[in-house]
C-alpha positions in Angstrom: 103.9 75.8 76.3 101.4 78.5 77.7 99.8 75.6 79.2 102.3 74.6 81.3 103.8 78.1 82.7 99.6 78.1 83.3 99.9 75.4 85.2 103.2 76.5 87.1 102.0 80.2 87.7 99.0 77.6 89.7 101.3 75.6 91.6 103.2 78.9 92.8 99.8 80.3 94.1 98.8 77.7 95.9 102.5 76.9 97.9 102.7 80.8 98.4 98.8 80.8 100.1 99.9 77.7 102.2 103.5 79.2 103.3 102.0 82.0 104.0 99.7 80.1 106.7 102.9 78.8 108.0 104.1 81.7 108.3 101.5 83.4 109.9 101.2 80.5 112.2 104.6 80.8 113.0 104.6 84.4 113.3 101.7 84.1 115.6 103.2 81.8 118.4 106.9 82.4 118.2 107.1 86.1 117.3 103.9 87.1 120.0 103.7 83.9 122.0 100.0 83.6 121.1 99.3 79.9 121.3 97.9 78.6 118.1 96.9 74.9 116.8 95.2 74.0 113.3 91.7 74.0 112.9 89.2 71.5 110.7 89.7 72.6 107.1 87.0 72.5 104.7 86.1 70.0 103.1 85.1 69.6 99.1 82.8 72.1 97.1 79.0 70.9 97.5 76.7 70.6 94.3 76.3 73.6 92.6 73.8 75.7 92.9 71.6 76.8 89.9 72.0 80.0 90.2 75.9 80.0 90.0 75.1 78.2 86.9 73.6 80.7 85.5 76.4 83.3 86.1 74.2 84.6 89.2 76.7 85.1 91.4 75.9 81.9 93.9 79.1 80.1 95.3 79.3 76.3 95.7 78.8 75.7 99.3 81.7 74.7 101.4 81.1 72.1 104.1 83.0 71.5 107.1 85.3 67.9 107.7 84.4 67.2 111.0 82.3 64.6 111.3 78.9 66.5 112.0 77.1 67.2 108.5 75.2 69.7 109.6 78.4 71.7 111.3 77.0 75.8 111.3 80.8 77.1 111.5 82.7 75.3 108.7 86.2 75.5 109.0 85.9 77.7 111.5 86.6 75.3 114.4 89.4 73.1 116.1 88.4 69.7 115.7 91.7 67.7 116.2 94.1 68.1 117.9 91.4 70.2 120.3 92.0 73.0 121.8 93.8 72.3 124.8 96.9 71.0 122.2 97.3 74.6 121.1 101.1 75.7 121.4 103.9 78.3 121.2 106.6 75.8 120.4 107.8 76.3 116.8 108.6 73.0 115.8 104.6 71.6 116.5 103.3 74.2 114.4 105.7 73.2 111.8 105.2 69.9 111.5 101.4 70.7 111.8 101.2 73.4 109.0 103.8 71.4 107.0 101.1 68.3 107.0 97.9 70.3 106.9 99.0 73.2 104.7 95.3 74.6 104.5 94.2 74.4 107.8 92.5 77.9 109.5 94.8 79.0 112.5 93.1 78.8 115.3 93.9 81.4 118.5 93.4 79.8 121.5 91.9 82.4 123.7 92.3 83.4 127.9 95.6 82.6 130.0 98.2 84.6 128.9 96.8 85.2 125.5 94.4 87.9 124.3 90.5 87.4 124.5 88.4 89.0 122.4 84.7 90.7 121.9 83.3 89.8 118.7 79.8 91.3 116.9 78.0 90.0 114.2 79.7 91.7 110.9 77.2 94.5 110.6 77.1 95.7 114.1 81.2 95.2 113.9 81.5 97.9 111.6 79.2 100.4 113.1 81.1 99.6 116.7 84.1 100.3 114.9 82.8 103.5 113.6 81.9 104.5 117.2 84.9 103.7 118.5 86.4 105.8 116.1 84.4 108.5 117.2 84.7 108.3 120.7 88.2 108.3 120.5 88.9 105.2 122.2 92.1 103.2 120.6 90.8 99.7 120.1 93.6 97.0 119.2 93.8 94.3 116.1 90.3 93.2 115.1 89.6 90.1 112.8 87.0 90.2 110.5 85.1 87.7 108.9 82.3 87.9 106.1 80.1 87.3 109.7 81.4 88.6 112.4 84.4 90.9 113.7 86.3 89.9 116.5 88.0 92.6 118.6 91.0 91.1 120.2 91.7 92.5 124.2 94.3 92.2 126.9 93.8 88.7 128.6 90.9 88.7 131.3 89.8 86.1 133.9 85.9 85.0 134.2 85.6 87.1 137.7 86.7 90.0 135.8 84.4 89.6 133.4 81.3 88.9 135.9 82.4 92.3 138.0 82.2 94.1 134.5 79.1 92.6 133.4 77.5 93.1 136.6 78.1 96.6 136.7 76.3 97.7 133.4 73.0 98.5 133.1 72.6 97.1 130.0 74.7 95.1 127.6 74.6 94.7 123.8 73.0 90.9 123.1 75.1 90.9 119.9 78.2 91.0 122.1 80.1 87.2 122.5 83.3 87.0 124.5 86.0 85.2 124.1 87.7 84.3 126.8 89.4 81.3 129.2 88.6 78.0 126.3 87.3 79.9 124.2 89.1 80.5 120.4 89.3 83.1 117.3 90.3 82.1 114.0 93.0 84.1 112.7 94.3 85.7 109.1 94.7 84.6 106.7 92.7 81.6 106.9 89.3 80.4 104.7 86.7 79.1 106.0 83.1 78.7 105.2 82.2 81.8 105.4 84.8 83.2 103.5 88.5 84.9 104.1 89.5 85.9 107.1 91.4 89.2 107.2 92.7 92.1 109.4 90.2 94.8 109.4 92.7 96.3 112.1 96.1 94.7 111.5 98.2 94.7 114.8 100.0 97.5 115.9 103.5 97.1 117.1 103.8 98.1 120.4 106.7 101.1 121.7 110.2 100.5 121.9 111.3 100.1 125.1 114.8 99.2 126.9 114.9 96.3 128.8 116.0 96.8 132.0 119.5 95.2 133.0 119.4 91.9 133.6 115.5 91.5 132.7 113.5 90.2 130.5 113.3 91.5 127.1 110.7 93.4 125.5 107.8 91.7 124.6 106.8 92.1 120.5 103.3 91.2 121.1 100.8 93.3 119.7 99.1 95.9 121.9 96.1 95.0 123.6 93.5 97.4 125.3 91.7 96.7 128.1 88.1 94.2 128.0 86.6 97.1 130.1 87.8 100.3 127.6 86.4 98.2 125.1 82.8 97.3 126.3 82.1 100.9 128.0 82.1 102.6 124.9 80.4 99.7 123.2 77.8 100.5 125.8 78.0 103.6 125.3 77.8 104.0 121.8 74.6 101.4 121.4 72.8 103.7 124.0 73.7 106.8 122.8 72.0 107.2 119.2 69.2 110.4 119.3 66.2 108.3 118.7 67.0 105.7 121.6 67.9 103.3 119.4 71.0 101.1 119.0 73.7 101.6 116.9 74.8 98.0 117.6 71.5 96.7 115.2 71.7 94.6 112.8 
């Protein structure tokens, strides 16, 4: 008997970690009109390593299901549909959550959805701290065992280049993610782990629509790409021995 409420406690942990990518999926594109599309899941635990054999604390390796063996992002990725199929419409992401249950949500980034600036985990953490510091109100961040992702108010590539262009120096930990480019959101796995919120999203003010207009939008709040990378700047210059606090 103990065995089978085992077995059922089991079942009911694995539909609620599935429906609750369905519903974050859901939330995602219908709730903040970000459009989203599944990603490659993973695909079976490798050998084991020795040393988790031993009870060293080594994890079975997790490889990607695309077709490249040697893949450096498991699960981390869109494979197929690609990105251009990501969506808004709430019956697509059902039927494609409801037939890959334990897929990673993918963000596609750029148009009218957010970009993002995204550090190695390390330096993500020490930016964060800066930020803190400095005072500057950064939006939701994604964090992965590997790298943090802040997410930013859509910008267009001549934005970007102006911005670029006009700093003396930029971090080279820095990636951006903007027009074709993607984030992986909560609460997916992938190879490198769980992805969570290490800055959930903030609602943003109440406001009343205007008669006749367009409703309020429930999207999170987004700071701007240039708020963001000034202070980055500025806080990987700014360290007493000339050093970086961006490191890592």
């Amino acid at each position: 008997m103990r065995e089978i409420l085992g077995r059922r406690r089991k079942i009911l942990f694995r539909r609620t970690g599935r429906s609750a990518l369905l519903g974050a999926a859901l939330h995602c594109a219908t709730e903040w009109q970000w459009p989203v599309l599944p990603g490659v899941a993973l695909g079976p635990a490798g050998r084991q390593p020795a040393g988790a054999r031993l009870g060293l604390g080594e994890r079975p390796t997790r490889r990607c299901s695309c077709p490249d063996p040697d893949c450096v992002v498991p699960g981390a990725h869109p494979f197929d549909p690609g990105l251009l199929a990501a969506t808004t419409d709430a019956r697509m992401v059902r039927w494609w959550w409801t037939n890959r249950p334990t897929a990673p949500i993918v963000l596609a980034t750029g148009g009218r959805a957010p970009c993002a600036v995204s550090l190695p985990a390390v330096a993500g953490a020490r930016a964060l701290a800066a930020l803190d510091h400095f005072g500057v109100r950064v939006g939701p961040v994604v964090a992965t065992p590997t790298r943090w992702s802040l997410l930013v108010s859509p910008y267009g590539l001549a934005e970007l280049g102006e911005l670029l262009h006009s700093q003396d120096w930029v971090p080279s930990s820095l990636r951006f993610h903007g027009e074709g480019g993607y984030v992986v959101l909560p609460p997916s796995q992938i190879g490198a782990g769980r992805v969570r919120w290490e800055r959930p999203p903030a609602a943003p003010k109440p406001s009343t629509p205007s008669q006749g207009g367009p409703a309020p939008s429930a999207a999170p709040w987004l700071p701007k790409v240039a708020t963001i990378v000034d202070a980055l700047v500025t806080a990987s210059t700014s360290t007493p021995d000339g050093g970086s606090r961006l490191a890592y």
